[in-house]
N, C-alpha and C positions, 0 to 999 in steps of 0.2 A: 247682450253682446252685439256691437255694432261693427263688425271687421271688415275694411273699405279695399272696395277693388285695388286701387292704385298699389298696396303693399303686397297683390300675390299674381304672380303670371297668369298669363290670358287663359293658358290651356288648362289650366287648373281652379279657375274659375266655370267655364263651360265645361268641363269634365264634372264638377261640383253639380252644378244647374241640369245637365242631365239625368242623373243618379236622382239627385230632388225629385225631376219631373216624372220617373221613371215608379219610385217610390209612393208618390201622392196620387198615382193614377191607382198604383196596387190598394194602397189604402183606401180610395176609392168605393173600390169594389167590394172590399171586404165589410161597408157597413150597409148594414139591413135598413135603408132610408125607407119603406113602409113599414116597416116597423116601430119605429121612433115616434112616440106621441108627443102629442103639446108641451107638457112638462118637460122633457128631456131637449127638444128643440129651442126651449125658453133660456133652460140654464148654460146651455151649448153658446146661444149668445149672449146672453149675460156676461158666463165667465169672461169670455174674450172681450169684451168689451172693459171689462173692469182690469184684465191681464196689461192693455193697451196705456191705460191711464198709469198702472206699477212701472211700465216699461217704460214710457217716457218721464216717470219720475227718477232719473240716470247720473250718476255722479264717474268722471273718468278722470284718466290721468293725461291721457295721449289718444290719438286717433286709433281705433281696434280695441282700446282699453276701458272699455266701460262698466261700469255698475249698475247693477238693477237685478229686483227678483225674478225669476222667470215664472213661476208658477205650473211647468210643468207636471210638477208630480199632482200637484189639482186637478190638471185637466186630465188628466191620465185615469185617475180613480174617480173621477165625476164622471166621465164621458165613455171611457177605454181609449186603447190606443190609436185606435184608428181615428175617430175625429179630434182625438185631441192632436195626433200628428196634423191632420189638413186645418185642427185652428190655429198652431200656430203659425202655418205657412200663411194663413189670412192678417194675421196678427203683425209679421213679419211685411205682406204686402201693404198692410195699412200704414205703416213706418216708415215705406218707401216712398208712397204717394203723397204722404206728409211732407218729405225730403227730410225723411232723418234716415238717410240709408239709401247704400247703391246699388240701383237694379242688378247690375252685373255679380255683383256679389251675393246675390240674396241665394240662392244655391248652398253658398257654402256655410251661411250663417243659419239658415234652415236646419243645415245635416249637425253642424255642433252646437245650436241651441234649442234646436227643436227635436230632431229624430235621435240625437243622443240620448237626453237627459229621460225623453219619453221612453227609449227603449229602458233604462236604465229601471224607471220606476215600475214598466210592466213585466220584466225580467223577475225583480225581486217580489212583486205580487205573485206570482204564479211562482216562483219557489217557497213561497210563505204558504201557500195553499196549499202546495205538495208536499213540505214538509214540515210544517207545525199545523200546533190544533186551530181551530178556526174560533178565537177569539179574539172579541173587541180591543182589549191590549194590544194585538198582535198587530191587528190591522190600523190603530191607530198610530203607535211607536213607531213601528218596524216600516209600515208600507206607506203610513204620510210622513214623519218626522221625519224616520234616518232616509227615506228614500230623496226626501226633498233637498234636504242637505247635502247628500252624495253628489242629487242630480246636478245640483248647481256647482258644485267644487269641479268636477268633472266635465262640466261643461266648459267652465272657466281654465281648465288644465288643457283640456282639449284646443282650446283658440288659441291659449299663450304656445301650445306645442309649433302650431300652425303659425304663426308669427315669428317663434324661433327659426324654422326651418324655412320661412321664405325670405328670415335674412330683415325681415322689418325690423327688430329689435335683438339688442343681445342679451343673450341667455341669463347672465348676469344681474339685467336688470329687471326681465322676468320674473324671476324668483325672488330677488330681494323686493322688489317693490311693486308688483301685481300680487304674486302669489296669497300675502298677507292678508290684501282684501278681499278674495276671493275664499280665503278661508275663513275670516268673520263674517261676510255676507254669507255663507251657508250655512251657519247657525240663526240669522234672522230668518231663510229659509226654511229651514225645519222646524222651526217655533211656528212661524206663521200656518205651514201645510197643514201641521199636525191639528192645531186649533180651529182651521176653516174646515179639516173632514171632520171633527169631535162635532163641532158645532152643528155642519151641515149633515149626520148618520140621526144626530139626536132631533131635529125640526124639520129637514127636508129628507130622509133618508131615500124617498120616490127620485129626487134628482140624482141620486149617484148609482151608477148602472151597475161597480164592481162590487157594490154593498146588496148585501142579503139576511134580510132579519133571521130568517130561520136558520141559515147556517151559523151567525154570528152569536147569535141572542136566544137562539131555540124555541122561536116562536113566528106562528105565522101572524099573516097581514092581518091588522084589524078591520072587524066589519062595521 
């Protein structure tokens, strides 16, 4: 999602951009940076890096109206939530410095491509924990596939809401002709998620922080 300054008022972008800055300092704080070893700091960049290259492979219709995967619900169960919110705010400033995207706006395309789709995905983790059994189906379907798909649908709902209501576009055409793609590109999203954690629990399971062999698989680390 690229949604450009010019289509939404001033106070509403700095209203936006504070909340961000307000939110990524909390996130901040909330990660255990001496805790985090080599491993997990490798794939922290990695994924973003490879996120950056999904993201500027982009297909749109109109200005605010773009395509592309987001990949948050990866970064969410590789990382948690917390670095994956501050990577995609990195992700988001690498785009800018690129000039694919307005500084002024990056506040608000953070909070509905980034802190949405993230909350979304670590919302439905942590009701899968607490209310189903702690199996490998569960956590593949349910917390990479459907979350991925959601997150992205919903994110893409979220900016077209935003876009209605600042009057950039009519609602109209909205729904007939954004809606559409935003609901096929979140089935290429939930195929994709689903397949990068199956992939990544069975070869790297060390890099995904919300995976646990022994609660998943009922067995500890190998020596």
């Amino acid at each position: 999602m690229d949604l450009p300054a010019v289509l939404f008022p001033l106070w509403l972008l700095w209203t936006a951009a504070a909340v961000a800055g307000l939110a990524l300092g909390f996130a901040a704080t909330r990660v255990r940076w001496r805790q985090l070893d080599a491993a997990a700091c490798n794939a922290w960049m990695g994924a973003a890096v490879l996120l950056l290259g999904l993201w500027l492979m982009k297909g749109g219709l109109k200005p605010g109206l773009s395509f592309h995967l987001l990949g948050a619900t990866v970064l969410t169960l590789l990382m948690g939530p917390w670095l994956a919110l501050l990577a995609m705010a990195l992700l988001l400033l690498a785009l800018v410095a690129g000039g694919h995207g307005d500084v002024l706006a990056l506040g608000l395309n953070w909070l509905l491509a980034g802190a949405l789709p993230v909350a979304l995905s670590s919302l439905l983790l942590q009701l899968a924990r607490r209310h189903l059994p702690a199996q490998l189906f569960v956590y593949v379907f349910l917390n990479a596939f459907v979350a991925g798909g959601l997150s992205l649908f919903l994110s893409g709902a979220a900016g077209m809401l935003a876009l209605g209501l600042s009057g950039g576009y009519a609602a109209d055409y909205l729904l007939e002709e954004a809606l559409p793609f935003y609901f096929l590109l979140s089935w290429s999203e939930a195929f994709i998620s689903g397949l990068v954690m199956a992939i990544l629990i069975v070869y790297r399971p060390q890099w995904v922080m919300t995976f646990d062999d022994a609660a998943y698989l009922g067995r500890g680390p190998e020596i």
